[in-house]
C-alpha positions as CSV (number, residue, x, y, z in Angstrom):
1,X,-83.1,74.7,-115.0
2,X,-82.7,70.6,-114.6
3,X,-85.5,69.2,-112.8
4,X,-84.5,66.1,-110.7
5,X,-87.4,64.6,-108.6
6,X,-89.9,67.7,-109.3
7,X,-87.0,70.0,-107.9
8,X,-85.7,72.3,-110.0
9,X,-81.4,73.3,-109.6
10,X,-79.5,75.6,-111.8
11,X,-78.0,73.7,-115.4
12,X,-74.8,75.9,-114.2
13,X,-74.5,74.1,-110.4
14,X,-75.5,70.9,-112.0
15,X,-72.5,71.0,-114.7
16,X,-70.7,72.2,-111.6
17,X,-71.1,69.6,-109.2
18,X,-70.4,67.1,-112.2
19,X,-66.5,69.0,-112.7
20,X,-66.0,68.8,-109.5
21,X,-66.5,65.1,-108.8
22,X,-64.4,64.6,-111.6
23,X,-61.9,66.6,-110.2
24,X,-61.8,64.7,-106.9
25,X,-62.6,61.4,-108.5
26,X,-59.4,61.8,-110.4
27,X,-57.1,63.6,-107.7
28,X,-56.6,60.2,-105.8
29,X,-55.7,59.0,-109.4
30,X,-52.9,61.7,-109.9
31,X,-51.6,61.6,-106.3
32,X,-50.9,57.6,-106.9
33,X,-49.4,58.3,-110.5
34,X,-47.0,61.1,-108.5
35,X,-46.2,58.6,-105.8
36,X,-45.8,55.3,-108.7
37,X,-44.5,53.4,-106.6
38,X,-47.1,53.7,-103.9
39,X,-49.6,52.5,-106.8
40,X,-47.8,49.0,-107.4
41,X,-49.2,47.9,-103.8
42,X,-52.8,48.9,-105.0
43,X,-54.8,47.2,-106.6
44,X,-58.2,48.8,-109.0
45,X,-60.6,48.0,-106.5
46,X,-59.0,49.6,-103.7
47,X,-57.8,52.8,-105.8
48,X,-61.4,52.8,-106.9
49,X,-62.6,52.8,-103.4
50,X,-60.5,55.2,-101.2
51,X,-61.4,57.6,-104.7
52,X,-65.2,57.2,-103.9
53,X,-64.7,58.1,-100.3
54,X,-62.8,60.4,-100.7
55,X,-65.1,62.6,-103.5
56,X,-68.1,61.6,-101.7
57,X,-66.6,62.8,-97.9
58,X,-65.6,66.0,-99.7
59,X,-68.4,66.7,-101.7
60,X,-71.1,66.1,-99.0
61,X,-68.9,68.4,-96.5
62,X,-69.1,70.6,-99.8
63,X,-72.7,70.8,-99.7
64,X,-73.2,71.0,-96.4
65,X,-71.3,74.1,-96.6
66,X,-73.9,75.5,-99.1
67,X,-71.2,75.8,-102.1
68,X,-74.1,74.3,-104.5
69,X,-77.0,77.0,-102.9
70,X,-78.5,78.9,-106.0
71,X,-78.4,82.2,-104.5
72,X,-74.7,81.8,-102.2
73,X,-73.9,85.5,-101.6
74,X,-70.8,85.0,-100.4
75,X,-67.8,87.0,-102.2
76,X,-64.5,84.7,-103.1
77,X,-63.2,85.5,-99.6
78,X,-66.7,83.5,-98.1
79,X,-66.5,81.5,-100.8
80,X,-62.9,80.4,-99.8
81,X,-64.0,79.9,-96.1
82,X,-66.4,77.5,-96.8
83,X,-64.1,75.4,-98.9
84,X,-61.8,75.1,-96.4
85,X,-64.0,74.4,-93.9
86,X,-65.4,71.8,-95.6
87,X,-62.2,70.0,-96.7
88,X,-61.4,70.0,-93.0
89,X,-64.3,68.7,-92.1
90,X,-64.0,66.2,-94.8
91,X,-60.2,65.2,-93.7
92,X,-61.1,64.0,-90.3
93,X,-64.3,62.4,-92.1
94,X,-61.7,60.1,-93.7
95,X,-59.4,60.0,-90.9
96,X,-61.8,57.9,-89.1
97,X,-62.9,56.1,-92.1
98,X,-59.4,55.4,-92.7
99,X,-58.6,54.2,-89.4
100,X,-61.7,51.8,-89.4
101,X,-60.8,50.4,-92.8
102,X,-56.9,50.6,-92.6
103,X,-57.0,48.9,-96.3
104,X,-57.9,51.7,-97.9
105,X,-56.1,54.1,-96.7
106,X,-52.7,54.5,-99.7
107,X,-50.4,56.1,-97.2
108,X,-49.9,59.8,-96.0
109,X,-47.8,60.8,-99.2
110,X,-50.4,60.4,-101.7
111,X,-53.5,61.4,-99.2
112,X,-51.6,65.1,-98.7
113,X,-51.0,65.1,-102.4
114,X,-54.4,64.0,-103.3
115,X,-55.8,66.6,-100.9
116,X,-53.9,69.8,-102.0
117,X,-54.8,68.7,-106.1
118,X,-58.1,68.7,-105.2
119,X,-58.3,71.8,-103.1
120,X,-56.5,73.5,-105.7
121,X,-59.0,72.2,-108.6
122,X,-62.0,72.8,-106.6
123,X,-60.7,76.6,-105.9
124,X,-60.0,76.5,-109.6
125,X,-63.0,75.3,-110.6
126,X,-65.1,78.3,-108.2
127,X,-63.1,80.8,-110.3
128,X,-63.9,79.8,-113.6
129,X,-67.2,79.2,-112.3
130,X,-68.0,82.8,-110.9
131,X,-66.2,84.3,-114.6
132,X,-68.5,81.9,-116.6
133,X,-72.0,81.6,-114.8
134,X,-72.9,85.8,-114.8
135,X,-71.8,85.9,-118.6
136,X,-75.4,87.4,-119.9
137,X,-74.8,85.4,-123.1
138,X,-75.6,82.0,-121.2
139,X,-78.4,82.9,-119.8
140,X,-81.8,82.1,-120.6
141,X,-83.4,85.1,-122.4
142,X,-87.3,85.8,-120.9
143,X,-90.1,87.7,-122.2
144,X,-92.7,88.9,-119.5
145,X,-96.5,89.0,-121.1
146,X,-98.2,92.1,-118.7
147,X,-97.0,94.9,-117.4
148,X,-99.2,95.0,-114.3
149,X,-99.3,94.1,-110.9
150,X,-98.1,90.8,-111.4
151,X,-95.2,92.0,-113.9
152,X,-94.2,93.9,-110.6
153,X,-93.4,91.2,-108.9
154,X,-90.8,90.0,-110.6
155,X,-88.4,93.3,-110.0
156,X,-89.6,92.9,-106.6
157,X,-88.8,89.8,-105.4
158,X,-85.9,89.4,-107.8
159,X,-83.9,92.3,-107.6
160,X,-80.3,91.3,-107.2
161,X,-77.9,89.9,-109.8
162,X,-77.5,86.4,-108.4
163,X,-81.9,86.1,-107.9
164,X,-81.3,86.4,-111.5
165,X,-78.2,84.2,-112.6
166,X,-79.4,82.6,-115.6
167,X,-82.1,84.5,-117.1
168,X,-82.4,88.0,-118.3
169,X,-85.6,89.7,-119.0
170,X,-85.4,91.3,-122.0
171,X,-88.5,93.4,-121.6
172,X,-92.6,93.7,-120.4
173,X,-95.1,93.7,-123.0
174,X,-98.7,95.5,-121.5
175,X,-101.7,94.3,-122.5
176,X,-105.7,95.8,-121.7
177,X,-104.0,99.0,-120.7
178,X,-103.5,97.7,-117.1
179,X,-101.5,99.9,-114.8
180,X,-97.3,99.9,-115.0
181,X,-96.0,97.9,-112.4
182,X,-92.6,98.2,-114.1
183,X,-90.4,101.1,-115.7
184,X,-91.3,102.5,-119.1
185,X,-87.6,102.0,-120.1
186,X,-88.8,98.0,-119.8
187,X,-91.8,98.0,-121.9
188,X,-92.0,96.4,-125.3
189,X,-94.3,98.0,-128.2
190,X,-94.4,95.6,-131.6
191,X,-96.5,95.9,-134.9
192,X,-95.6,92.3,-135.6
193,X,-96.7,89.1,-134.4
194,X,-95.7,88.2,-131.2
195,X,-93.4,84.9,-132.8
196,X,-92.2,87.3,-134.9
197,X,-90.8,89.6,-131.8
198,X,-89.7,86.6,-130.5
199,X,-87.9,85.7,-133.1
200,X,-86.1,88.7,-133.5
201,X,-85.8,89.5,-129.7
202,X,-84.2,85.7,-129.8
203,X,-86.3,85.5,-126.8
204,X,-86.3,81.1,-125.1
205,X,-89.7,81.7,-123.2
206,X,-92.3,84.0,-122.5
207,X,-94.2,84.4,-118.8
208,X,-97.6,85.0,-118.3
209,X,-97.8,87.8,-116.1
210,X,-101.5,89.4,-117.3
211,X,-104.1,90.3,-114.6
212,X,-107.2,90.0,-116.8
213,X,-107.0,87.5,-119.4
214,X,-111.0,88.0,-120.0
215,X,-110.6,89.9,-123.1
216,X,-107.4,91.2,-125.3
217,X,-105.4,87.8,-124.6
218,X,-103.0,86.7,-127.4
219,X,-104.2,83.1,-127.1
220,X,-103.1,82.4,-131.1
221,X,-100.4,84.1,-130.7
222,X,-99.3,82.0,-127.7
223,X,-99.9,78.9,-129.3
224,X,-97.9,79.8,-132.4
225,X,-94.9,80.6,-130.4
226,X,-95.4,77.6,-128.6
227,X,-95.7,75.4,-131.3
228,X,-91.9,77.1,-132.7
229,X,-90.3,76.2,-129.7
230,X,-90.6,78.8,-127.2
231,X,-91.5,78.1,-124.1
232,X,-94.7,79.5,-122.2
233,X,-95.0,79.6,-118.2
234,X,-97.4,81.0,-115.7
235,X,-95.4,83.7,-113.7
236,X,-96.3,81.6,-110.4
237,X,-94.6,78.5,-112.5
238,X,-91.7,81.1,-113.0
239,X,-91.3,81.7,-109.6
240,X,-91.3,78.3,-108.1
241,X,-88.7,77.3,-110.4
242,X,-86.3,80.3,-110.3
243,X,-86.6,80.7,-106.3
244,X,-87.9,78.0,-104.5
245,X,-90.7,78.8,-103.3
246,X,-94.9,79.5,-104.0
247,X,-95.4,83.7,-104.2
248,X,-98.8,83.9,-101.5
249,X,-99.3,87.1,-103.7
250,X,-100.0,85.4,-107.0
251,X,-100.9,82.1,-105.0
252,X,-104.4,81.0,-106.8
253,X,-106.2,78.0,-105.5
254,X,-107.0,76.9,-109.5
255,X,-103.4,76.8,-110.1
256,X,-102.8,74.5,-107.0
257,X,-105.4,72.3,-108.1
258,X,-103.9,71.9,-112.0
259,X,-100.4,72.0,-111.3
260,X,-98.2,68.6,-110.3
261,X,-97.5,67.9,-107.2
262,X,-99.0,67.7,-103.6
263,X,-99.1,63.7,-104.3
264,X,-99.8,61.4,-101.3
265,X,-99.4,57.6,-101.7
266,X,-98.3,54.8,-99.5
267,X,-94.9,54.3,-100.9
268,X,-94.2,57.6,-100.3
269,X,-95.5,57.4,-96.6
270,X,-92.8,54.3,-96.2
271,X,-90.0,55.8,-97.5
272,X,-89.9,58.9,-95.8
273,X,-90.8,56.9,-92.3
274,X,-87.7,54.8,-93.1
275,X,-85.9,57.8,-93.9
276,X,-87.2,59.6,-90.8
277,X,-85.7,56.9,-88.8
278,X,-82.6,56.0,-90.0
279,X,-81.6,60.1,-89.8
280,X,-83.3,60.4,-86.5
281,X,-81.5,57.1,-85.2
282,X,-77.7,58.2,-86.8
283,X,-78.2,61.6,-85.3
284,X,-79.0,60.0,-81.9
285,X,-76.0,58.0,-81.6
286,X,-73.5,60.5,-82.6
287,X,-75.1,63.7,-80.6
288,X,-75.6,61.4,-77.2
289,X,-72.7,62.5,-75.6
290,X,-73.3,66.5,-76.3
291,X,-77.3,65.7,-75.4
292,X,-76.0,64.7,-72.0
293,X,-73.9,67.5,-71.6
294,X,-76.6,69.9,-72.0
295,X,-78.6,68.2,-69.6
296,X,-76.3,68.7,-67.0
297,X,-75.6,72.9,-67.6
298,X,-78.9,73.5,-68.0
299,X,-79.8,71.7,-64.7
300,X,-76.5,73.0,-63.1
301,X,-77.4,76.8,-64.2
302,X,-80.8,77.1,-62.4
303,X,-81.4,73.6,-61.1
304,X,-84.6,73.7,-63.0
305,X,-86.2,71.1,-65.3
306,X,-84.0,70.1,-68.0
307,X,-87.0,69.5,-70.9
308,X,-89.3,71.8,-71.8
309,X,-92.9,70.3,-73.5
310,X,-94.7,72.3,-75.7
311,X,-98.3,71.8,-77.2
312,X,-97.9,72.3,-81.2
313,X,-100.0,71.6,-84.3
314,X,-99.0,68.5,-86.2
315,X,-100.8,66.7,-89.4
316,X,-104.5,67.1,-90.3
317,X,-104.6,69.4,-87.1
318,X,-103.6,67.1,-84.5
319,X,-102.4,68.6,-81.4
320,X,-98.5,66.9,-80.2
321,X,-96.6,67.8,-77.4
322,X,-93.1,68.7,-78.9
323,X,-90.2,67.8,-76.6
324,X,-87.6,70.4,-76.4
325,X,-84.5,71.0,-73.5
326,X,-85.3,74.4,-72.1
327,X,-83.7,77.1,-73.3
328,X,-85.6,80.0,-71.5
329,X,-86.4,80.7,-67.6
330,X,-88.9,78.3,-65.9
331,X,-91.3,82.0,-65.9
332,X,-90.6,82.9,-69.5
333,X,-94.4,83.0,-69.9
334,X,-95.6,83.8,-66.8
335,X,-98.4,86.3,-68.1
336,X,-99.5,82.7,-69.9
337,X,-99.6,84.3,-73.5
338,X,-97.4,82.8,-76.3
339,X,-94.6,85.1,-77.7
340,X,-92.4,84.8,-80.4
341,X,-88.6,84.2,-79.5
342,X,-87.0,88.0,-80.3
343,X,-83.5,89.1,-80.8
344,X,-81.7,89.3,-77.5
345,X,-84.3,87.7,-76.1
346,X,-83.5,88.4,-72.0
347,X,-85.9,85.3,-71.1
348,X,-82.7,83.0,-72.5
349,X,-80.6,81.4,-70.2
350,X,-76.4,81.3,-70.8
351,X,-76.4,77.9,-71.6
352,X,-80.1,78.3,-73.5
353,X,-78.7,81.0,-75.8
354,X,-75.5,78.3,-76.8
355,X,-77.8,76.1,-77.3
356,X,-80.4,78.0,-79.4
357,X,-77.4,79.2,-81.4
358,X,-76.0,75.5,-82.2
359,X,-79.9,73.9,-82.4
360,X,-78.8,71.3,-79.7
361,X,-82.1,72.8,-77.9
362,X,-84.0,70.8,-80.7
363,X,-82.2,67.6,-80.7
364,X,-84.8,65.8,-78.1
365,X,-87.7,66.5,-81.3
366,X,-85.6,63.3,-82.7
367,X,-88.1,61.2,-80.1
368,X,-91.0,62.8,-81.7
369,X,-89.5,61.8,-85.3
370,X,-88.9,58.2,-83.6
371,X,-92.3,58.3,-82.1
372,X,-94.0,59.0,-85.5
373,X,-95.6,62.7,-84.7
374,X,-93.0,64.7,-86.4
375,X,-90.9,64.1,-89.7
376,X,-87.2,65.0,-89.8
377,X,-88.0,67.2,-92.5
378,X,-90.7,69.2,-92.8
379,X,-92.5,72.6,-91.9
380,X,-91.7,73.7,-88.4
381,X,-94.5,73.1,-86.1
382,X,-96.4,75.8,-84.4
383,X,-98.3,76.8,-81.3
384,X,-102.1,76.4,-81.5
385,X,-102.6,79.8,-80.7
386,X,-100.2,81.2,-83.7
387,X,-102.0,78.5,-85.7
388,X,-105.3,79.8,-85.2
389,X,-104.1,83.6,-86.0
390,X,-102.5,82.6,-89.1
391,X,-105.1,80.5,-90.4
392,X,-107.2,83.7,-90.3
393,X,-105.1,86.1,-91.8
394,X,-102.5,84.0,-94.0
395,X,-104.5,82.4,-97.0
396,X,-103.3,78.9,-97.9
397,X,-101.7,78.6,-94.6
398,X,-104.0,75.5,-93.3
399,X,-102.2,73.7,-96.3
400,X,-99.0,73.3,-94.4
401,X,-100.4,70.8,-92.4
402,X,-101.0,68.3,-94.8
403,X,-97.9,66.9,-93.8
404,X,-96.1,66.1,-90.5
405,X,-94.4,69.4,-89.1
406,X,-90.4,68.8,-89.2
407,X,-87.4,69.5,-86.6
408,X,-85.6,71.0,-89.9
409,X,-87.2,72.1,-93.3
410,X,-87.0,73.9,-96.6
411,X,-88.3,77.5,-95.1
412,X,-85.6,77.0,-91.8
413,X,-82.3,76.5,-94.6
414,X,-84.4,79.1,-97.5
415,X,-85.0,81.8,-94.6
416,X,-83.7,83.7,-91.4
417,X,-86.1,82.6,-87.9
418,X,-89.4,83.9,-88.3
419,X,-90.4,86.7,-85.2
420,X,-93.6,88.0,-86.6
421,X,-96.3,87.4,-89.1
422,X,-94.6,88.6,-91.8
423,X,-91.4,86.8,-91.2
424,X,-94.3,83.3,-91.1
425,X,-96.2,84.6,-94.2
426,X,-92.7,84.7,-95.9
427,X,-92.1,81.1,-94.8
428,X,-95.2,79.4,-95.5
429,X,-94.0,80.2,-99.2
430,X,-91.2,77.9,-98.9
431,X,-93.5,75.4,-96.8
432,X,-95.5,75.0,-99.8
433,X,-93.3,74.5,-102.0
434,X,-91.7,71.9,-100.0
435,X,-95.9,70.4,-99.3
436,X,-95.9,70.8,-103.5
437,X,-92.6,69.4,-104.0
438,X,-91.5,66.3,-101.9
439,X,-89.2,64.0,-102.6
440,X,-86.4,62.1,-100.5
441,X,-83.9,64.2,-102.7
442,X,-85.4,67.2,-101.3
443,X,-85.1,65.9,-98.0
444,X,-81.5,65.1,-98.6
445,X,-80.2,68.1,-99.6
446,X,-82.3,69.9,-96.5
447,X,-80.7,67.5,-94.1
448,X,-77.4,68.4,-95.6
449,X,-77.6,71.9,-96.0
450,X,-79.2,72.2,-92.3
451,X,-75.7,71.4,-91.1
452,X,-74.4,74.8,-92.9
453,X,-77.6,76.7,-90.8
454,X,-75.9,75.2,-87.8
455,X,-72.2,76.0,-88.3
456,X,-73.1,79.5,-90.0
457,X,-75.4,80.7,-87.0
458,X,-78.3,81.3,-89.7
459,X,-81.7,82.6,-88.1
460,X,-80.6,81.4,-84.6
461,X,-82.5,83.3,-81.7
């Protein structure tokens, strides 16, 4: 794992992401070299221009198709989908960048070639990719320090191959004969010192999973194998890094209080409000025209009001009034009790259940962003009356409001909608991490990756 601005992405996606800007970055090259006598009317700037564009147009239609997600379940038939969805996308990106800048644009012949060397590169690139990244021999080899409840987590929440592309546990050492939360075919018995099993076992870190550490605890041990090299984590460490997200279950309030993160300071404050409006003020301009449309189906299907305000929990506890376009009947809550959206939900209207499916029902929340009571990014925000629940039976969930609720977040592009308490206990885990982990990177690759949510129907009710 890389960590770039207290996020943590996959070494394999980042060496990725770097061969395939090369790739693009050097298709425009080849296409002109093809075509030479195209390149004798352009000069290096421009070459080096229309290149830029045209990796960067690409590459953010890339991501925005979640090709860079660490856990993309697709097979190579998705996987292919998504490609060429996002190099369409990305060719009428350039179309009208090309037709606004007419001086970069090198001619059709060497655009179509560029184009079908990069598509071809990229697919290339996927290939080799998917052969290379579940070799076992690459990954990073991890030796689990308990056997117990904690221990069980791990097969739990990481069960599939891809939750574990690039590590391998190579086995579960018990310690104060705690109960087996793991097989016995996984447990490791030594006479040795525990560097010396490392050693042998060739073993790059070693996770803390023990659930007394009052008496029996290899603390010498520890150090030694620290001091040679290998690496020692806390298991809730472990899991923020290899998932994204804060594990409620193993969620201690000592470990929030001496791990990074959580930091608040003014700069901060300003460059996510600039950031809130620039993204809020982009997404106005080019949405107007479907905004208005909506407007006049959802008046034209019932004649009812076309906005729908809603009372929600912002920062620190403040009550907002979130403005949304209404998606359900004027009586959807008639009997005056909140209720989660549900599957099939017969209170949506025709145009309501488009709309809910595409997320142009949240596009007037961009006033709220402009209006300074919501982020663009952030946790969802809730109902006072959900709040309240929650905050009774969900420890650490009061710690989500620490920061202005979002129209999109890190739990809405990490996890299906939320229906139930469950579903909100699962996503306050990614909440966290996001409360933990902020940084305008993070909110960049949420903004992007919320555009895949939207085209791919994720979680929509």
């Amino acid at each position: 794992m890389i960590r770039i601005f207290k996020h943590s992405i996959p070494r394999s996606l980042v060496v990725l992401s770097l061969v395939e800007t090369c790739i693009l970055l050097m298709s425009v090259q080849i296409a002109v070299a093809l075509r030479f006598s195209q390149a004798e009317n352009a000069d290096i700037g421009s070459l080096f221009g229309i290149s830029v564009l045209f990796c960067f147009s690409i590459l953010s239609c890339m991501v925005s198709m979640g090709l860079y997600q660490r856990h993309l379940r697709d097979g190579r038939q998705g996987m292919f989908i998504r490609i060429s969805v996002a190099f369409i996308i990305a060719f009428v990106i350039m179309s009208v960048a090309f037709y606004l800048f007419p001086s970069l644009f090198l001619g059709r012949g060497v655009f179509g070639i560029a184009y079908l060397i990069a598509f071809a590169g990229v697919i290339a690139s996927r290939v080799a990719y998917i052969a290379i990244v579940n070799r076992e021999a690459l990954n990073r080899r991890v030796l689990v320090l308990g056997a117990g409840e904690k221990a069980g987590y791990i097969n739990r929440l990481l069960r599939r191959r891809l939750d574990r592309r690039g590590f391998t546990i190579v086995g579960y050492i018990p310690l104060n004969n705690e109960e087996l939360h793991v097989s016995e075919d996984e447990i490791i018995t030594y006479s040795d010192t525990l560097l010396q099993l490392g050693e042998r076992l060739d073993v790059d870190e070693i996770v803390l999973a023990v659930t007394d550490r009052r008496s029996g605890f290899p603390l010498d041990d520890l150090l030694d194998c620290r001091m040679s090299g290998i690496d020692v984590v806390d298991i809730q460490t472990f899991f923020e890094r290899q998932s994204g997200r804060l594990v409620l279950g193993l969620l201690q309030s000592s470990w929030l209080i001496y791990s990074d993160g959580f930091s608040q300071s003014l700069s901060r404050d300003v460059i996510k409000r600039i950031f809130d409006l620039t993204a809020s003020c982009v997404l106005l301009l080019l949405t107007f025209p479907f905004m208005l449309i909506a407007m006049i189906l959802i008046y034209l299907e019932d004649r009812g009001p076309v906005f729908y305000r809603q009372e929600r929990v912002g920062k620190d506890g403040r009550l907002i009034q979130v403005m949304k376009f209404r998606s359900m009947r004027v009586d959807a809550e008639k009997c005056g009790t909140p209720q989660f959206a549900q599957a099939d939900d017969d209170r949506v209207t025709r145009t309501g259940n488009f709309m809910r499916k595409t997320r142009i029902d949240e596009l007037p929340q961009l006033f709220n962003v402009l209006g300074g009571e919501m982020s663009f990014v952030g946790p969802r925000p809730e109902r006072p009356k959900f709040v309240e629940q929650f905050n009774e039976s969900i420890p650490f969930y009061g710690e989500r409001h620490r920061i202005k609720p979002g129209i999109t977040g890190w739990a809405q592009i990490c996890y299906p909608y939320g229906a139930s308490e469950e579903d909100t206990r699962q996503k306050l885990q990614y909440d966290l991490y996001y409360v933990k982990n902020y940084s305008i990177f993070l909110d960049l690759t949420v903004l992007f990756q919320t555009a895949e949510v939207i085209l791919w129907g994720k979680g929509a009710r």
